[in-house]
C-alpha positions in Angstrom: -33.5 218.6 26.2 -36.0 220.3 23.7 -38.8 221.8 25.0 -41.4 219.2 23.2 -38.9 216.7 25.1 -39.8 218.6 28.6 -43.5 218.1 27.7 -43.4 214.9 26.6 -41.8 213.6 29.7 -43.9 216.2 31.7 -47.2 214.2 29.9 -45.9 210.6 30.6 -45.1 211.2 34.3 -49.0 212.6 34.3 -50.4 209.6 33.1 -48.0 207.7 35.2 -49.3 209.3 38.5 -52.7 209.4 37.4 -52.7 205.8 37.3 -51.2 205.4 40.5 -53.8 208.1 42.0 -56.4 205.9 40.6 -55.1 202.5 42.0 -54.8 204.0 45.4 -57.9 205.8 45.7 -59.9 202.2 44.6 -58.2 200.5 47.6 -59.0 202.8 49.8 -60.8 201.7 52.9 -61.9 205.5 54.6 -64.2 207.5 52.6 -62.1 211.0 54.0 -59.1 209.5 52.5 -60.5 208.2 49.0 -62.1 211.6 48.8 -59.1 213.4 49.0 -57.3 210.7 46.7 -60.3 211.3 44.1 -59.6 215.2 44.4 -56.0 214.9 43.6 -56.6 212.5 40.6 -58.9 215.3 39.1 -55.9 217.7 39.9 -53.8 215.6 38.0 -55.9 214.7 35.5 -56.4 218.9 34.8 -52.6 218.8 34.7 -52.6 216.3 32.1 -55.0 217.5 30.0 -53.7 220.9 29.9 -49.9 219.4 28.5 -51.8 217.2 26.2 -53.4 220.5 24.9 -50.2 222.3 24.8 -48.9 220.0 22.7 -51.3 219.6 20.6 -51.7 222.8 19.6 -47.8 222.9 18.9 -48.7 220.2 16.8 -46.2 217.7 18.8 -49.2 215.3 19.7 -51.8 214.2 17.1 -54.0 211.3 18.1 -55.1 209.8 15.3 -59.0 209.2 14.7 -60.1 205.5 14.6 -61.4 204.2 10.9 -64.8 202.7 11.6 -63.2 199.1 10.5 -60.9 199.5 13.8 -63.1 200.3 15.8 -65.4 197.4 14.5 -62.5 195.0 14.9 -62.1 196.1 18.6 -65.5 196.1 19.2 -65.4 192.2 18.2 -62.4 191.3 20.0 -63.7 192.9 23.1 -67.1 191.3 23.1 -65.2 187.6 22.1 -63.3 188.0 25.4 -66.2 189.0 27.5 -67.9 185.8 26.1 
């Protein structure tokens, strides 16, 4: 494996656990324990962010900027489904 393929797995297994971090510290019932579950999802989130800057700056991940029409659209579709 190349090393942008290390980080790019390294980056989707963040966002993976992040998400699970998230879902169990919403469903849970002891405020010690979701503490401690919020704690760890800022640690991973730190982790995250710092690959996502790493590549970045190697130029192997480059969001792209939303045009003010897609964010319009989105905007629209969002509120349509809300209503």
């Amino acid at each position: 494996m190349t090393e942008k393929e290390y980080l790019d797995d390294a980056l989707s297994s963040q966002k993976f656990i992040s998400g699970n971090y998230n879902i169990w510290a919403g469903e849970c019932v002891l405020k010690n324990l979701r503490d401690t579950m919020l704690n760890i999802l800022d640690d991973e989130h730190c982790i995250q962010a710092t690959i996502f800057n790493e590549m970045s700056s190697r130029g192997w991940y480059d969001p792209q900027m939303a045009t003010e029409q897609e964010i319009t659209l989105l905007r629209n579709k969002l509120q349509s489904n809300n209503g």
